[in-house]
C-alpha positions in Angstrom: 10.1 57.1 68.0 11.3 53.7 70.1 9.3 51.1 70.2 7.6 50.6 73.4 9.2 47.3 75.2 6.9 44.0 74.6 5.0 42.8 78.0 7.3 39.9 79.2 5.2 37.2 77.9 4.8 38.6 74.4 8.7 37.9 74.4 8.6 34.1 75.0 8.3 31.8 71.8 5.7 28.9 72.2 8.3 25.9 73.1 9.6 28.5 75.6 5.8 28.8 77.3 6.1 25.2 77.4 9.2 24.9 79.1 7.9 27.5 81.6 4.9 25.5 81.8 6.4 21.9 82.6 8.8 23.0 85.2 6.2 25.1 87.0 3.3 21.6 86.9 6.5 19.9 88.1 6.9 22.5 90.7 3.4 22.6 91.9 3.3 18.8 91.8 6.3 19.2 94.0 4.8 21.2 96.6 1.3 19.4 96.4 2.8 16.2 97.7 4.6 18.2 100.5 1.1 19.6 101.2 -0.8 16.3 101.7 1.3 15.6 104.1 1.2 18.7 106.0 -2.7 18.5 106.0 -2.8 14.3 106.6 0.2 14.9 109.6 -2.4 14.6 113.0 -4.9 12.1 111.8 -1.8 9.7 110.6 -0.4 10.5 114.4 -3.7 9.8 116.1 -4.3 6.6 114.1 -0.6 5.0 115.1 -0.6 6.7 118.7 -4.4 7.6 120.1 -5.7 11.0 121.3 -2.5 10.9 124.1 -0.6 11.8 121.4 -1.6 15.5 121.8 -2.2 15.3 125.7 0.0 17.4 127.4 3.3 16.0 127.4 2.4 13.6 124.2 5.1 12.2 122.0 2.9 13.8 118.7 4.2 16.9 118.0 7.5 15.2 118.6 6.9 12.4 116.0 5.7 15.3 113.3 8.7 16.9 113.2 11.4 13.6 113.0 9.4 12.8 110.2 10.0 16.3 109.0 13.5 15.8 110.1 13.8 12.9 107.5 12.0 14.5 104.5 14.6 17.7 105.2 17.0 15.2 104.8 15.9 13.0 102.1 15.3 16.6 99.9 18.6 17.4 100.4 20.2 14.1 99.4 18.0 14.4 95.9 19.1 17.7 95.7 22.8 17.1 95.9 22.8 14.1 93.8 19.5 14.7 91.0 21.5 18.9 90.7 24.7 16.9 89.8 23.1 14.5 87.1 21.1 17.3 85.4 24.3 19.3 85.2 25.5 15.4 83.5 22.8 13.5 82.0 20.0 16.9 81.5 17.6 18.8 82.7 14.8 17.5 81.5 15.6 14.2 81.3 16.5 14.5 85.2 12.8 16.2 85.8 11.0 13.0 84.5 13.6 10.6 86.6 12.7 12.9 89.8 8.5 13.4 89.4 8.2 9.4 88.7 10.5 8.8 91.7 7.8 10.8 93.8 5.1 10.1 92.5 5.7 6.2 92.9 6.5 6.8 96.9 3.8 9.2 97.2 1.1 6.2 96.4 2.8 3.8 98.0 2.0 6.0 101.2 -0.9 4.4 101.7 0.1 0.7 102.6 2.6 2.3 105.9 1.4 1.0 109.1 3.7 2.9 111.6 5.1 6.0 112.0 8.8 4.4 111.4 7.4 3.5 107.8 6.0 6.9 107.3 9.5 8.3 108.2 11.5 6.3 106.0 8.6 6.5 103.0 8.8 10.5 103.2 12.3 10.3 102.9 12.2 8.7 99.8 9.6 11.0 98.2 12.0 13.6 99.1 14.5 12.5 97.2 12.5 13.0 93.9 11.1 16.4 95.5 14.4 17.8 95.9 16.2 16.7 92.5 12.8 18.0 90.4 13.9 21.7 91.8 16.8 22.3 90.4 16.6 20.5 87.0 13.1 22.5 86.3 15.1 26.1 87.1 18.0 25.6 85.4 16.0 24.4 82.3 13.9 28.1 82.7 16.9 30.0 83.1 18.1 28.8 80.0 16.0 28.7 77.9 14.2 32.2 78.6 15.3 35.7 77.2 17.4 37.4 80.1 14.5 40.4 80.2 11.9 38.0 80.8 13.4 35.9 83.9 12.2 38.0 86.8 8.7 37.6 86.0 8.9 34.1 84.9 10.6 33.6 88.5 7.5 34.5 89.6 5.1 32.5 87.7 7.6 29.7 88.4 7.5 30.3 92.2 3.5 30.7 91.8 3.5 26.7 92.5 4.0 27.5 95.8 0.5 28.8 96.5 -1.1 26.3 93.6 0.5 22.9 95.0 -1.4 24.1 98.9 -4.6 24.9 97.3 -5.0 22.0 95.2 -3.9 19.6 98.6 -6.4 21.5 100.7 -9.1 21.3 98.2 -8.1 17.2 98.3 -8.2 17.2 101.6 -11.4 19.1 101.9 -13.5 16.9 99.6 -11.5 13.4 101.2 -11.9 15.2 105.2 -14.6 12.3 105.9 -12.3 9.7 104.3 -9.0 8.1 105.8 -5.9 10.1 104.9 -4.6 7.5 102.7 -7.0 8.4 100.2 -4.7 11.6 99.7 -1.9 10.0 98.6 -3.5 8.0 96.0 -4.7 11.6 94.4 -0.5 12.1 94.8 0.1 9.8 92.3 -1.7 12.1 89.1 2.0 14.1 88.8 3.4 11.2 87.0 1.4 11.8 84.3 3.7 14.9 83.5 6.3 12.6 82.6 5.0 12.0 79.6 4.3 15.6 78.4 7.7 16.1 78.7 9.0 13.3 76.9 7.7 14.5 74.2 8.1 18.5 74.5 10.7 19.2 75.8 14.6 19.3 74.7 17.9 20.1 76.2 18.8 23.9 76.4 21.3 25.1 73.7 23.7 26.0 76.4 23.8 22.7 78.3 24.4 20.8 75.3 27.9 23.4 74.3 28.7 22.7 78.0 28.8 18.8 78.0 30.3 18.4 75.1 33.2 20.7 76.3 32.8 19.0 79.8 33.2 15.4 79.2 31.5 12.4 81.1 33.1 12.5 84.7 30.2 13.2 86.9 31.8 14.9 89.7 33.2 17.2 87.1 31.0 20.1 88.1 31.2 19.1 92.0 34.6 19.7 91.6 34.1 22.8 89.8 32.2 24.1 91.7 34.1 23.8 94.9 37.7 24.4 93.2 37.3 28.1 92.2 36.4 31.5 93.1 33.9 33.3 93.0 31.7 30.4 92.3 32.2 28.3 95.8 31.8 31.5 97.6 28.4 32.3 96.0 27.4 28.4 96.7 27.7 29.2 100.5 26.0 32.9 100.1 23.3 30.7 98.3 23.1 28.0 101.0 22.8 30.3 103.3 19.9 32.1 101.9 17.9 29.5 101.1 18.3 27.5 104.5 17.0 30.7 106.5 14.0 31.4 103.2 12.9 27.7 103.4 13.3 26.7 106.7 11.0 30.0 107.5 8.7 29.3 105.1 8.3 25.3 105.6 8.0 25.5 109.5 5.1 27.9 109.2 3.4 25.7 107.1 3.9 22.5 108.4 2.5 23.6 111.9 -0.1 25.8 110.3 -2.9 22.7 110.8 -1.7 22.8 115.0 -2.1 26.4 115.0 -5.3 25.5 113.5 -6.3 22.9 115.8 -4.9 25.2 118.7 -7.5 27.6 118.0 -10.7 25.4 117.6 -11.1 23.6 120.9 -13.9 21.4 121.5 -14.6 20.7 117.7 -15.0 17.5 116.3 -12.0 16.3 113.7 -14.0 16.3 110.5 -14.5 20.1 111.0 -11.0 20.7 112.3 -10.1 19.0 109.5 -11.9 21.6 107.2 -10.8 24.6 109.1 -7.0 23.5 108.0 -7.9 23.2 104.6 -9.6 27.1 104.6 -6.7 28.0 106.6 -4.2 26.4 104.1 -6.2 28.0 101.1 -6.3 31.7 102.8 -2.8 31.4 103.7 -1.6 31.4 100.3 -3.3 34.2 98.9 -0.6 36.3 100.7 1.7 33.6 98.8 0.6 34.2 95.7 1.0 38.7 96.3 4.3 37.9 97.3 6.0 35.4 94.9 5.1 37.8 92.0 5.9 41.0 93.7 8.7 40.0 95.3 11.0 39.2 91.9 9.2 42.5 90.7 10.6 44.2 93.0 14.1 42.3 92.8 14.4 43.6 89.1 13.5 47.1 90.2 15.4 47.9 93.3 18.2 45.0 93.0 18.2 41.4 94.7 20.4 42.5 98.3 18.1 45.3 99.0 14.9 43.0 98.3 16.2 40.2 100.6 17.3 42.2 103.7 14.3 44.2 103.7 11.9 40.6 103.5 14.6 39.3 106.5 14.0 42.2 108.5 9.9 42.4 108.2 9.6 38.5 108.2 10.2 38.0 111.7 7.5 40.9 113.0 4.8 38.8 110.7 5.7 35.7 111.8 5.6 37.1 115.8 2.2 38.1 114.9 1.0 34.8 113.9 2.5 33.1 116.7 2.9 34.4 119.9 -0.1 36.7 119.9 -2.4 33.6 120.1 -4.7 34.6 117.9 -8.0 33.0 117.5 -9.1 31.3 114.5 -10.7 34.4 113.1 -7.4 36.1 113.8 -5.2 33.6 112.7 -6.6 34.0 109.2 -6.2 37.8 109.0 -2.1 37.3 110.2 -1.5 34.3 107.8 -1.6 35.5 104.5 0.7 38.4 105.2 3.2 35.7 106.7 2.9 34.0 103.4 3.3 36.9 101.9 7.1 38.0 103.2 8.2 34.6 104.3 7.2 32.4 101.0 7.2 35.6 98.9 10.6 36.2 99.3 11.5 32.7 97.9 10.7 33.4 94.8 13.7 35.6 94.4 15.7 32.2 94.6 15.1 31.0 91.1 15.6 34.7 89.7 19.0 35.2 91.5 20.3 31.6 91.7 20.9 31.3 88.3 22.5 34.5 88.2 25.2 33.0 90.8 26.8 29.9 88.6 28.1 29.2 85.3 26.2 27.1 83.1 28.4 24.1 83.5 27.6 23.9 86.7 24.4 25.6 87.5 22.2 23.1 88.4 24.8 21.7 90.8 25.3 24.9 92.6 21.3 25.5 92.7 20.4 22.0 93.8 23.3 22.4 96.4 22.0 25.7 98.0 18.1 25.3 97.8 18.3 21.6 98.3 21.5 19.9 99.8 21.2 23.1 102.6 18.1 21.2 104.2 19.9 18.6 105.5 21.3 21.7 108.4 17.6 22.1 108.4 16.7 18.8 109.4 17.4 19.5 113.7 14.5 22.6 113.3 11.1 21.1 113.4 12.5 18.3 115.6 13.0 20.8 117.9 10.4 22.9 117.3 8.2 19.9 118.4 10.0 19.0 121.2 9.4 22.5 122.4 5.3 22.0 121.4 5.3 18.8 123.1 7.1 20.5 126.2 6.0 24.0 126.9 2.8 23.4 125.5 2.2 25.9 123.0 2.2 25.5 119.5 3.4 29.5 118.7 6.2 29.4 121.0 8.0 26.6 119.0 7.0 28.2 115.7 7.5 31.6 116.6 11.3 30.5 117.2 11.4 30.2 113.4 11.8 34.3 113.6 14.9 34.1 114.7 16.8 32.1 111.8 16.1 35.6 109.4 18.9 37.5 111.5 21.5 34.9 109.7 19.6 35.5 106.4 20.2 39.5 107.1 24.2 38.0 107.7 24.5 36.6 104.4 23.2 38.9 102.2 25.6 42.1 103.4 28.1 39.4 101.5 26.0 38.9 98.5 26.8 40.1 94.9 24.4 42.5 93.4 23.1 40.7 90.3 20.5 43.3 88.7 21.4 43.6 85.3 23.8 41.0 84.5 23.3 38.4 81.9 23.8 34.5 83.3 27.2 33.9 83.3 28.9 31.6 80.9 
């Protein structure tokens, strides 16, 4: 009689747990430090600019989402550029570069004094932020057993509802202290630098690759770009992961004004602590969907698990938004949000990989899920001009519904994946 298969994690070795284990801490670090911000976003506004600042007609929601704007585009620039040199100098050797890079802005967050600092300081976090990404999946993808990567996608993606959690929970026991106090607390990821230091080593496959490759560093750039099918899947990628990200990151960055929206008349400190519940409830749907969603992936194939999340998405998100719930409604509507709109990125670390060869994986990963936020980086500068305008904080977000019909676009000219090994 066969053997029954082995659960997924009763096929990884202990070094490749630990592997698993670094690049998700470095993930959830990631998403953390994105987090404090999202939470510390109106009191940093109302200290530089007054309570006017969210009078009708007030410059706040605009200010919110430049500086949004310029962490889109500082993510994308460390995508681009930290993708390339894990492809050149490693992956894990690129992971420690990138978390000390944001962890070293994220504390220095606390000295800004306007919102022009703030800008420019959150575009240099993001430049760690986005490089970490890529360098952390690639290292997963290759050095985990083929059978075990959907799940592990999963786990990986799990960050995404840790990192909130842990920033709301910050923010909860800090909500009678300035926000600068939360980005001191941003400062702890560093400390994961030296775990993997000493744990971790290059994958087997990146090392056969750069010796073969040689030292030009816009080697895999070139690569990339210069043949088929590998540019056309960098653009399917891009494409899927500007519509899954910019979905998911505008409905949590204006989750604390729907928030606020709904609790008129209260004082800051508790508005302050409704955010943080609303943060932690929100990703309970998060955490259903990032492991349900590569599940699925593996079972019914990656195309038909993406157009079905692009096509539900936008009802959730409508929900959320232009219903104008109250507070109590608003937390019934959010986690199921979470649940389709950051649920379905987890399928990007399980199919990425599955789109480049290994020479140039982390370049075409870090240019899709990172370098595609700079067409990003217009969105929630509109979306607040339309806040600051109309007046309503769902109509701008609810807009976001509208980016899933290009997602829906892109994936009728995706490659099915299910099955396949990584290419070589």
């Amino acid at each position: 009689m066969r053997e029954a298969a082995k659960p997924w994690w009763r096929e990884l070795s202990g070094y490749q747990w630990t592997v698993l284990l670094v690049a998700w801490l470095g993930w959830v670090f990631d998403v953390f430090d994105t987090s404090l911000f999202f939470l510390a976003k109106q009191p940093i506004v109302l200290e530089f600019f007054g309570p006017e600042a969210y009078a009708p007609g007030g410059r706040g929601p605009v200010v919110e989402g430049v500086i949004l704007g310029c962490f889109y585009a500082g993510w994308a620039l460390g995508g681009l550029v930290f993708g390339i040199l894990a492809d050149r100098w490693g992956r894990a050797r690129t992971m420690v570069l990138t978390i000390l890079l944001y962890s070293l802005f994220t504390g220095l967050t606390y000295f800004v004094q306007t919102w022009e600092q703030m800008a420019a300081i959150r575009f240099l976090t993001a430049l760690g932020i986005g490089g970490e990404w890529a360098a952390g999946t690639a290292l997963v993808a290759e050095a985990l057993p083929n059978r075990t990567r959907a799940m592990a996608a999963g786990f990986l993606q799990s960050a995404a509802a840790l990192g909130p959690v842990l920033a709301a929970l910050a923010n909860l026991a800090l909500k009678d202290q300035s926000w600068r106090w939360l980005f001191v607390v941003g400062v702890a990821p560093a400390l994961l630098t030296i775990w993997i230091r000493w744990k971790v080593r290059e994958p087997g496959r990146w090392q056969a690759e750069r010796v073969r490759e040689g030292g030009d560093p816009l080697a895999t750039l070139r690569g990339l770009f210069g043949s088929q099918p590998w540019a056309r899947h960098a653009w399917i990628a891009l494409t899927l992961a500007v519509v899954g990200i910019l979905g998911a990151s505008n409905i949590s960055y204006w989750l604390p004004n729907l928030v606020s929206e709904a609790s008129p008349g209260l004082p800051q400190e508790a508005i302050r602590a409704r955010q943080s519940y609303a943060q932690m409830i929100l990703h309970v749907g998060t955490i259903v969907g990032v492991f349900a969603f590569p599940a699925l992936c593996e079972r019914f194939g990656r195309k038909r698990c993406f157009a079905v999340a692009f096509a539900l998405t936008p009802l959730a998100v409508a929900a959320a938004t232009f219903s104008k719930p109250d507070y109590s409604g608003l937390l019934i509507v959010v986690p199921l949000m979470a649940l389709l709109a950051i649920g379905l990125t987890s399928g990007f670390p399980l199919y990425f990989p599955e789109l480049f060869p290994t020479r140039f994986r982390a370049t075409g990963m870090g240019f899709a899920y990172n370098t595609g936020r700079v067409l990003q980086v217009p969105w929630p500068i509109l979306t607040g001009w339309i806040i600051a305008t109309v007046g309503g904080v769902g109509v701008g977000v609810g807009l976001t519904a509208l980016v899933y019909l290009l997602g829906l676009a892109a994936v009728a000219m995706a490659p099915e994946t299910k099955g396949r090994p990584l290419p070589d």
